[in-house]
TORGUZA-490913 format. One record per residue: residue in three letters; x, y, z of N, C-alpha, C, CB in turn; residue number from 1. Coordinates in nm, 4 decimals. Glycine has a CB too. Layout:
N
SITE   r   n_east  n_north     n_up  ca_east ca_north    ca_up   c_east  c_north     c_up  cb_east cb_north    cb_up   k
SITE ALA        X        Y        Z        X        Y        Z        X        Y        Z        X        Y        Z NUM
...
END
This chain:
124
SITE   r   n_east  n_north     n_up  ca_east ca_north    ca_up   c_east  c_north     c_up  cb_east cb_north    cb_up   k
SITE UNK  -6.8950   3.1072 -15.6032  -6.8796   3.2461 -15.6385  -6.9755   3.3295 -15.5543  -6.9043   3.2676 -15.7890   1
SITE UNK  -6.9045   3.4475 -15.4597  -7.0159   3.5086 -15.4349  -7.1065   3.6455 -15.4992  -6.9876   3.5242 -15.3295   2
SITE UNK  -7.1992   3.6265 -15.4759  -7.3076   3.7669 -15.5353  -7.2842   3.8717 -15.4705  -7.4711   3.7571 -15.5187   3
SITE UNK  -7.2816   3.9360 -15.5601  -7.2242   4.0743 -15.5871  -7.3355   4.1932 -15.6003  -7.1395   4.0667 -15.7246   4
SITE UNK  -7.3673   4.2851 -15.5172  -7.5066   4.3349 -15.5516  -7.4564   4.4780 -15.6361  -7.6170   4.3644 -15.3949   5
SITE UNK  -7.4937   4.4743 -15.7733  -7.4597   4.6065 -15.8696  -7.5827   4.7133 -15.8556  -7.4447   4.5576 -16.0478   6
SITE UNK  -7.6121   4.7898 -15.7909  -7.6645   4.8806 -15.7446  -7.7258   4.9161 -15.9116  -7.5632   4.9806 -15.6496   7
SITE UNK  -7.8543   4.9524 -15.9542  -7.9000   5.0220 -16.1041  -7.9106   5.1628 -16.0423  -8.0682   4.9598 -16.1895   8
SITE UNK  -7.9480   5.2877 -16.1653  -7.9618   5.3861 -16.1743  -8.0973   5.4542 -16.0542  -7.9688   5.3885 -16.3166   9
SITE UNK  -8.1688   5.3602 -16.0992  -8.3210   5.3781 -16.0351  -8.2648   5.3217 -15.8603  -8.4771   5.2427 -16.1373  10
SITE UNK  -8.2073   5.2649 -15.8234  -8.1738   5.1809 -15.7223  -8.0824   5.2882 -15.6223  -8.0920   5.0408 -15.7848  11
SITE UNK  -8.0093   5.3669 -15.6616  -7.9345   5.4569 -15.6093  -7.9871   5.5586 -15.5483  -7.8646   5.4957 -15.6843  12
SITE UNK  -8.1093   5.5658 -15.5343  -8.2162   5.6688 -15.5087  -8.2629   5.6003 -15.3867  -8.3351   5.6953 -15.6307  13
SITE UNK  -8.1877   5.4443 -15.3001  -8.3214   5.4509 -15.2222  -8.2032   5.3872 -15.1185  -8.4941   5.3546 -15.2791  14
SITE UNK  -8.2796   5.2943 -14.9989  -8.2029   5.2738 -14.8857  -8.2967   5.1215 -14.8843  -8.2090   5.4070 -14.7428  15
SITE UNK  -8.2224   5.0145 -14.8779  -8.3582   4.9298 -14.8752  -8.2921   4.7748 -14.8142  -8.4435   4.9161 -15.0618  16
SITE UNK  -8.3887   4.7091 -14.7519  -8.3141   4.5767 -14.7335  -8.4189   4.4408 -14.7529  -8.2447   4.5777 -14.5726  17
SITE UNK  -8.3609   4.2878 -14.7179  -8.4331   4.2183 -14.7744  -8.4597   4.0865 -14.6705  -8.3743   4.1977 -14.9076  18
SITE UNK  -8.5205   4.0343 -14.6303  -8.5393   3.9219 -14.4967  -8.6199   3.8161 -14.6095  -8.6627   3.9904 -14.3186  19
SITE UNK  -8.5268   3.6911 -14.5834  -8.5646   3.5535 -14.6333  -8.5900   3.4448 -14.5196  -8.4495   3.5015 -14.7268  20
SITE UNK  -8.6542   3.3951 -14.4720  -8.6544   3.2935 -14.3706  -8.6232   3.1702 -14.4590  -8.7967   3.2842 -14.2838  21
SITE UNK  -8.5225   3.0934 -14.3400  -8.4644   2.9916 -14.3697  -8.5485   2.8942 -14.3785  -8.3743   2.9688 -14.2990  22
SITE UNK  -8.5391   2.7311 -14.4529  -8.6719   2.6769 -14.4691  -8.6008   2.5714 -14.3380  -8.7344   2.6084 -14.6533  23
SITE UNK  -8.7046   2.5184 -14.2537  -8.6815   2.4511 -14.1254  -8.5949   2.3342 -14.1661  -8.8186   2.4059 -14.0488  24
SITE UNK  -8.5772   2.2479 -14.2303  -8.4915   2.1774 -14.2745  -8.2796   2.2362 -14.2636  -8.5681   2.1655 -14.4219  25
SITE UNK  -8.3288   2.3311 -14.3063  -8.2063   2.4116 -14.2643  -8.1496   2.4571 -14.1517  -8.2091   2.4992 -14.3073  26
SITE UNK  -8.2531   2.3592 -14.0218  -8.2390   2.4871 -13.9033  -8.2813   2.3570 -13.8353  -8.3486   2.6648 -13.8937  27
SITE UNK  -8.1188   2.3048 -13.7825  -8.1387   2.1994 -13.6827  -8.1081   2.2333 -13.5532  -8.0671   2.0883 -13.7109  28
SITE UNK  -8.0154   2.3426 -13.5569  -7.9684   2.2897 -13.4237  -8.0313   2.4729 -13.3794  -7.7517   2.2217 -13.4029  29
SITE UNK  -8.1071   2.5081 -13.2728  -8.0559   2.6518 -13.2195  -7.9837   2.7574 -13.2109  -8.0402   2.6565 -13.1649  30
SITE UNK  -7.8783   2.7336 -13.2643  -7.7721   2.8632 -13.3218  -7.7851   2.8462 -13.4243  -7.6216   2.8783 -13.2982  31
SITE UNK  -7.8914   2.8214 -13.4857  -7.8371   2.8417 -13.7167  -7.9748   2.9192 -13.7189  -7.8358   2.6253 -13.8875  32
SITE UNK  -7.9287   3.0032 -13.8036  -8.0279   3.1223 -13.8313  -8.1663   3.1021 -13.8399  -8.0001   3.1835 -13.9500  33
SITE UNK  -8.2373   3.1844 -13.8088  -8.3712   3.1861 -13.8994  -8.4056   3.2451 -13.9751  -8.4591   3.1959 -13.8642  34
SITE UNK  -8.3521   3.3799 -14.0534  -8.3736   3.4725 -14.1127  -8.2083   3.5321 -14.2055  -8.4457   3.5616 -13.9995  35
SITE UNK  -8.2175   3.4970 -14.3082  -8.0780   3.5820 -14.4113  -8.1299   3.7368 -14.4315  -8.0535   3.4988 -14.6105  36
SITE UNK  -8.0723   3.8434 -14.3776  -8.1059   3.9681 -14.4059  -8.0220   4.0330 -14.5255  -8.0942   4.0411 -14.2836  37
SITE UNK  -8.0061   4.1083 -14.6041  -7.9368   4.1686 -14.6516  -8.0118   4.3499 -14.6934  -7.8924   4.0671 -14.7558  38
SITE UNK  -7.9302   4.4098 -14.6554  -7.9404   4.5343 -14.6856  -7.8499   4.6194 -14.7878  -7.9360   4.5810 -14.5766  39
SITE UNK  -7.8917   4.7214 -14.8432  -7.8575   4.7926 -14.9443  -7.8027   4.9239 -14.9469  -7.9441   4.7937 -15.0037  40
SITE UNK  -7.7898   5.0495 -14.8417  -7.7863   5.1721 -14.8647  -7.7281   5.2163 -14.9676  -7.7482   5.2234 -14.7814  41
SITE UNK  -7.8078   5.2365 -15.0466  -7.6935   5.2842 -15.1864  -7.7132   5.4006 -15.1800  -7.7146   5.2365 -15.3524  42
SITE UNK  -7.8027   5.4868 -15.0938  -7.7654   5.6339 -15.1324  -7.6638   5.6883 -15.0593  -7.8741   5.7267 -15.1186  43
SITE UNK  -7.5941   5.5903 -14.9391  -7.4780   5.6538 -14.8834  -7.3709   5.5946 -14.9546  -7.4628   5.6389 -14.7335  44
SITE UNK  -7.3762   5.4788 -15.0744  -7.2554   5.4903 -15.1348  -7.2043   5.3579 -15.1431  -7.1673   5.5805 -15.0681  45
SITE UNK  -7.2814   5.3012 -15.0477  -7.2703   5.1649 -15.0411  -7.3434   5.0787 -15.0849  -7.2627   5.1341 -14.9500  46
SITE UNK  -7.2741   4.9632 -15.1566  -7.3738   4.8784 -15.2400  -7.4503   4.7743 -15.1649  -7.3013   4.8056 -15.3506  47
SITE UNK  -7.3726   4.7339 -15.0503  -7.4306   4.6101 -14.9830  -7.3679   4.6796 -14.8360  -7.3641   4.4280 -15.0459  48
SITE UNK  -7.4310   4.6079 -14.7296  -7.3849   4.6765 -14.5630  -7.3227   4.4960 -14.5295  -7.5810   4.7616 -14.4132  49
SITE UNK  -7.2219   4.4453 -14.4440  -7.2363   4.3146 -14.4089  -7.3123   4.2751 -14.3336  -7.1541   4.2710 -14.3750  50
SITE UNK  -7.3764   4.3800 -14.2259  -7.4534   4.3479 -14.0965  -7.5064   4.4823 -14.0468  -7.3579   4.2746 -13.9798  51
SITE UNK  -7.5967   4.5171 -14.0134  -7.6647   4.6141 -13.9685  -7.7449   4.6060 -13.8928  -7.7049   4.6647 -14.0326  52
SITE UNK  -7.7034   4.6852 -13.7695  -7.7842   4.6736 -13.6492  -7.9257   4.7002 -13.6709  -7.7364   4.7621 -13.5472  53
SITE UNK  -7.9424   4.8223 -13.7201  -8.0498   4.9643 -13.7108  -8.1727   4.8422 -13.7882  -7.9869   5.1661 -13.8419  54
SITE UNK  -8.1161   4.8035 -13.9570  -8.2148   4.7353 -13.9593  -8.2424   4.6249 -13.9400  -8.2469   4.7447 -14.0237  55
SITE UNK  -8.1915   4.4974 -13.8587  -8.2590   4.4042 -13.8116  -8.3323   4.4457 -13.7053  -8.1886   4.3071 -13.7861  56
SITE UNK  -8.3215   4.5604 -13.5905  -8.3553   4.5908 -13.5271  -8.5288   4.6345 -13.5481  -8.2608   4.6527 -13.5017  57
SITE UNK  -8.5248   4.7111 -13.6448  -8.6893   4.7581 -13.6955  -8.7673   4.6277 -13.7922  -8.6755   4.9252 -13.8184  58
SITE UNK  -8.6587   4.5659 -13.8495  -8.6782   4.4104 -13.8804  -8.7503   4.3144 -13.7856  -8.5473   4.3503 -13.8947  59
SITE UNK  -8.6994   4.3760 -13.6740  -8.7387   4.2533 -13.5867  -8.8731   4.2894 -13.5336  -8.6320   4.2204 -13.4614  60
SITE UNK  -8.8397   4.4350 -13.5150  -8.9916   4.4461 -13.4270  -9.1397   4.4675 -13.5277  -8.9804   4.6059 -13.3132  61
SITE UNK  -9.0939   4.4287 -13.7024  -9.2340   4.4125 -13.7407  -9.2286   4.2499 -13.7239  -9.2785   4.4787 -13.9049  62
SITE UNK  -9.0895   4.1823 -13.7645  -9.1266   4.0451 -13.7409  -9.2060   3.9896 -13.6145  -9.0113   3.9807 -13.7444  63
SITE UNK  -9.1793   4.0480 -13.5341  -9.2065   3.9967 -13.3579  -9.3475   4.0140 -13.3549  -9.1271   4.1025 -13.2146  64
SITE UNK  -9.3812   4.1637 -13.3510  -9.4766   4.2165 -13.3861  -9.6165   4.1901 -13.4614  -9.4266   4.2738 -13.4230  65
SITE UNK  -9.5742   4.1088 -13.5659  -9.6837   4.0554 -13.6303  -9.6982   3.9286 -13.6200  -9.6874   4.0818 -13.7489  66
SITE UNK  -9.6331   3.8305 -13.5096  -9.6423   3.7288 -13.4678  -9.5156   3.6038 -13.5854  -9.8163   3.7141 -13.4622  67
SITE UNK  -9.4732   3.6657 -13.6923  -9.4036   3.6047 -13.7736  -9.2706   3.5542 -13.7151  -9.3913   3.6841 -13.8783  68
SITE UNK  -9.2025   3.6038 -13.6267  -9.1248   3.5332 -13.5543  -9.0763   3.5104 -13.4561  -9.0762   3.5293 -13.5760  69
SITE UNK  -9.0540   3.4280 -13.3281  -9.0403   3.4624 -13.1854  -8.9835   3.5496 -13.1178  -9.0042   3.3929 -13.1365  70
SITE UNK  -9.0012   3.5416 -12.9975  -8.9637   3.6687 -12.9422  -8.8120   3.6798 -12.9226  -9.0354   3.6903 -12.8115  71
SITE UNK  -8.7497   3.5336 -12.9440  -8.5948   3.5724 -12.9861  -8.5253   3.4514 -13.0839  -8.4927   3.5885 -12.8323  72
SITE UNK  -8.4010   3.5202 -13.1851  -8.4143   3.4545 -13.3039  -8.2679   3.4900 -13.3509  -8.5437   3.5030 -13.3993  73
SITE UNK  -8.1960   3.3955 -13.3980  -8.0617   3.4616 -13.4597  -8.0928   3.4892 -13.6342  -7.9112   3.3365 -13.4341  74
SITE UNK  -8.0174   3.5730 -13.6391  -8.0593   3.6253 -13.8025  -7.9084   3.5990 -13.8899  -8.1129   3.8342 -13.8086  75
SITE UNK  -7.8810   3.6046 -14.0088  -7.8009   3.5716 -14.0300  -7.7692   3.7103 -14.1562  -7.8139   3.4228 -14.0446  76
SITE UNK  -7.6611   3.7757 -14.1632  -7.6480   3.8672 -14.3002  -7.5022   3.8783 -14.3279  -7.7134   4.0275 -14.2863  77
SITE UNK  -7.4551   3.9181 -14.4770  -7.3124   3.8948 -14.5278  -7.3059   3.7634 -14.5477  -7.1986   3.9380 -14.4374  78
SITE UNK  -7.4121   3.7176 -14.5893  -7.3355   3.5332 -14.6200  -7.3033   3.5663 -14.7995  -7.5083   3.3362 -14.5898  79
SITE UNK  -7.3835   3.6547 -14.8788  -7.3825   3.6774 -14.9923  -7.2369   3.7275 -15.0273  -7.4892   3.7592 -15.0189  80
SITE UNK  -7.1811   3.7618 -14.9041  -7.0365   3.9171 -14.9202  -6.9456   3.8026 -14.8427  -7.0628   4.1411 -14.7924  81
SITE UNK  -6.9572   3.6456 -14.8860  -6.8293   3.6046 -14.7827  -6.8431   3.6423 -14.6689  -6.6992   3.6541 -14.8104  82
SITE UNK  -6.9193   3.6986 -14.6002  -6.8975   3.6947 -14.4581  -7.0211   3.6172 -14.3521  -6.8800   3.8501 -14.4220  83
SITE UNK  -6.9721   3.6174 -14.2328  -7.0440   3.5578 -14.1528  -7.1056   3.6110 -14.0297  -6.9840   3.4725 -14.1303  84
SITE UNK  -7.1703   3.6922 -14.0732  -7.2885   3.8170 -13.9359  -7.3698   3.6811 -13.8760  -7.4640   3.9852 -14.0431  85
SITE UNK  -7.3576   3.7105 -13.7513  -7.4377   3.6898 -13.6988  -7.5061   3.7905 -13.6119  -7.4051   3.6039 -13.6607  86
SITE UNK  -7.6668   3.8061 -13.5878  -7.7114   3.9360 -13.5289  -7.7934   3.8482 -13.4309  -7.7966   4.0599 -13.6333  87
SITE UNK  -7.8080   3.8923 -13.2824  -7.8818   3.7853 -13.1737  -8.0395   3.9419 -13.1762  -7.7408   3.7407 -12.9449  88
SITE UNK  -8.1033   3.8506 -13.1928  -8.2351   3.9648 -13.1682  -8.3069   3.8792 -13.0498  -8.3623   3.9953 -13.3317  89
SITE UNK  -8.3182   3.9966 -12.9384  -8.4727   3.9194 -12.8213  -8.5418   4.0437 -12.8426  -8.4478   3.8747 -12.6003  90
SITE UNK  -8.6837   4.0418 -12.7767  -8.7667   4.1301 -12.7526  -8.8373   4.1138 -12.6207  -8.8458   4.1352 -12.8544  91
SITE UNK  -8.8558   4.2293 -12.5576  -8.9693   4.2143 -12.4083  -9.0658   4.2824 -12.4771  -8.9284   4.2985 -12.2328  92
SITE UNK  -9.1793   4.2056 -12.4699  -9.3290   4.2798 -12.5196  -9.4047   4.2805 -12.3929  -9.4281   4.1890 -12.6484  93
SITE UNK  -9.4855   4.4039 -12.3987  -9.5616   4.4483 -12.3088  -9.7065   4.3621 -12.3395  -9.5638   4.6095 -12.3167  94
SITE UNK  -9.7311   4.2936 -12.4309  -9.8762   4.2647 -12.4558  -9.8143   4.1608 -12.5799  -9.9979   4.4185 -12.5010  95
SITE UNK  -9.8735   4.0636 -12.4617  -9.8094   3.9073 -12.4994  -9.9777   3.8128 -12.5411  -9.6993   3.8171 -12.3097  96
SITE UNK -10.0979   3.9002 -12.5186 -10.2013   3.8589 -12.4784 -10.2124   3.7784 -12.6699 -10.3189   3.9970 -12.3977  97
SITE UNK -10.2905   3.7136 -12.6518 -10.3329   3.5971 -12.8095 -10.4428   3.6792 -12.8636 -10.4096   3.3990 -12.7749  98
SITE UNK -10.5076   3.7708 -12.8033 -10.6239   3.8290 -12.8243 -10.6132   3.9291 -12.8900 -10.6857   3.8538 -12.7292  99
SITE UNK -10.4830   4.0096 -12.8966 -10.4258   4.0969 -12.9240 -10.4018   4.0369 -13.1006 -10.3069   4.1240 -12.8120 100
SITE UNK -10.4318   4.1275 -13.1745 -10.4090   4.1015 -13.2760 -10.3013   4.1582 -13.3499 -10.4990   4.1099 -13.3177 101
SITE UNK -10.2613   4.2393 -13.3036 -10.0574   4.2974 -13.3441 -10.0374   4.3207 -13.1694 -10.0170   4.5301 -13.4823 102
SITE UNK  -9.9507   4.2716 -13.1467  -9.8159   4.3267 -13.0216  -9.7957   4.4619 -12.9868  -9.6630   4.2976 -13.0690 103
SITE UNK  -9.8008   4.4897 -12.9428  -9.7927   4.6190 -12.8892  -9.6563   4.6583 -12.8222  -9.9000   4.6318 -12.7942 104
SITE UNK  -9.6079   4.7706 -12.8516  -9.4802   4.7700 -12.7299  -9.3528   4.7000 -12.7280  -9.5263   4.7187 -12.6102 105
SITE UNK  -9.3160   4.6786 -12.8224  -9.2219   4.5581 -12.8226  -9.1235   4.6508 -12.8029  -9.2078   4.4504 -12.9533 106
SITE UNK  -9.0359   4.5615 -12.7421  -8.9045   4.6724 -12.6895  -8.7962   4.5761 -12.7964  -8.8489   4.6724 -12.4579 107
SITE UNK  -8.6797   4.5794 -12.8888  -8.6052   4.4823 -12.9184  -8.4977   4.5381 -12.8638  -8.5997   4.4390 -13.0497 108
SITE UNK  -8.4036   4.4057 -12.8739  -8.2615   4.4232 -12.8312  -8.1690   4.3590 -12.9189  -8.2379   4.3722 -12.6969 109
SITE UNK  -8.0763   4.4251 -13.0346  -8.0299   4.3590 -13.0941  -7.8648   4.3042 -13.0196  -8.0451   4.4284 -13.2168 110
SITE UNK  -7.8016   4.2012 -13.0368  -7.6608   4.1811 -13.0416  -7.5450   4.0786 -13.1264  -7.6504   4.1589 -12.9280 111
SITE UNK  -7.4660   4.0928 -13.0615  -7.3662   3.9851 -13.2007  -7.2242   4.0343 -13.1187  -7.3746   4.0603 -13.4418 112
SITE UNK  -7.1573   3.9559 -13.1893  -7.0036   4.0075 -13.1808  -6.9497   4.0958 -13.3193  -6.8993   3.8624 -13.1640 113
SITE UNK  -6.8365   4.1551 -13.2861  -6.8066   4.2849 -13.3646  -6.6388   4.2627 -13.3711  -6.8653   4.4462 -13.2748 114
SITE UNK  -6.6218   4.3078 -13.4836  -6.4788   4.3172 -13.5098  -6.3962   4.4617 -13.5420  -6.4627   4.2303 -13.6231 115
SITE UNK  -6.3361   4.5161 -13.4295  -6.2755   4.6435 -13.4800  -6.1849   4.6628 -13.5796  -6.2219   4.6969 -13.3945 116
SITE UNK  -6.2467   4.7606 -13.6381  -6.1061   4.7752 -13.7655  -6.0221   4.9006 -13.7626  -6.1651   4.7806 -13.9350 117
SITE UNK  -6.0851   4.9871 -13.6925  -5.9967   5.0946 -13.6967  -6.0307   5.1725 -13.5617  -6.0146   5.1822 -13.8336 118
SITE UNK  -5.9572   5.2435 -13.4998  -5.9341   5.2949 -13.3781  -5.8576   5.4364 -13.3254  -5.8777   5.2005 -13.3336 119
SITE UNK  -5.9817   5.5259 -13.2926  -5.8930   5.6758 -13.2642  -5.9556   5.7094 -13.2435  -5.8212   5.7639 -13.3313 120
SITE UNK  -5.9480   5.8725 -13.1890  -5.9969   5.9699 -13.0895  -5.9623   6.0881 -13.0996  -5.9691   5.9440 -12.9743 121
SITE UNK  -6.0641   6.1530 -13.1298  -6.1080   6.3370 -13.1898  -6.1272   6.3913 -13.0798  -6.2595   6.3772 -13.2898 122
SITE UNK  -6.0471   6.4942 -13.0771  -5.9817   6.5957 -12.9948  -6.0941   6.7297 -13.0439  -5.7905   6.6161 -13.0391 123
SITE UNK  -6.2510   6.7356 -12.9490  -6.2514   6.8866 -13.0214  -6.2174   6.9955 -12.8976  -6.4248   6.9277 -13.0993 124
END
């Protein structure tokens, strides 16, 4: 059965998401995730997102950033919604130094494959 996220009263008020790292046992081969994301915007209406660029993207660069996860990493979100996101995150950091105690500069780059669902073009 999958989970279903029911948005509460107090909950509708905010925009929020959630990063679980996978436990290494789970993560044999290089393409299987390291990270289940799930996000929430419920103040635009939506209870659950399947995949979202914007935030794995700022996801990544505190993960990277604070040394918590390499500089490139597949993430995984929508496994809760039946679906199967995959999001490819790398980063080029300017200050790679060990001495450095947060990263500096991190540039990320998120990607994945995408499925169109709908298609057209506004005439202004």
């Amino acid at each position: 059965m999958k989970a279903k996220s029911r948005p509460t009263e107090q909950s509708r008020q905010f925009e929020f998401g959630v990063i679980g790292e996978y436990p290494s046992d789970q993560r044999q081969d290089p393409q299987d995730p390291l990270f289940e994301v799930r996000t929430f915007p419920h103040v635009d209406g939506i209870d659950e997102d399947p995949v979202t660029g914007s935030f794995n993207a700022g996801a990544a660069q505190w993960l990277i950033g604070s040394g918590v996860a390499p500089a490139s990493y597949i993430a995984a979100q929508g496994t809760a919604m039946g679906r199967r996101g995959r999001i490819m995150v790398r980063s080029e950091d300017s200050d790679t130094s060990k001495e450095s105690k947060e990263r500096k500069n991190v540039k990320v780059w998120i990607g994945g494959h995408s499925v169109i669902c709908i298609r057209g073009t506004v005439h202004i």
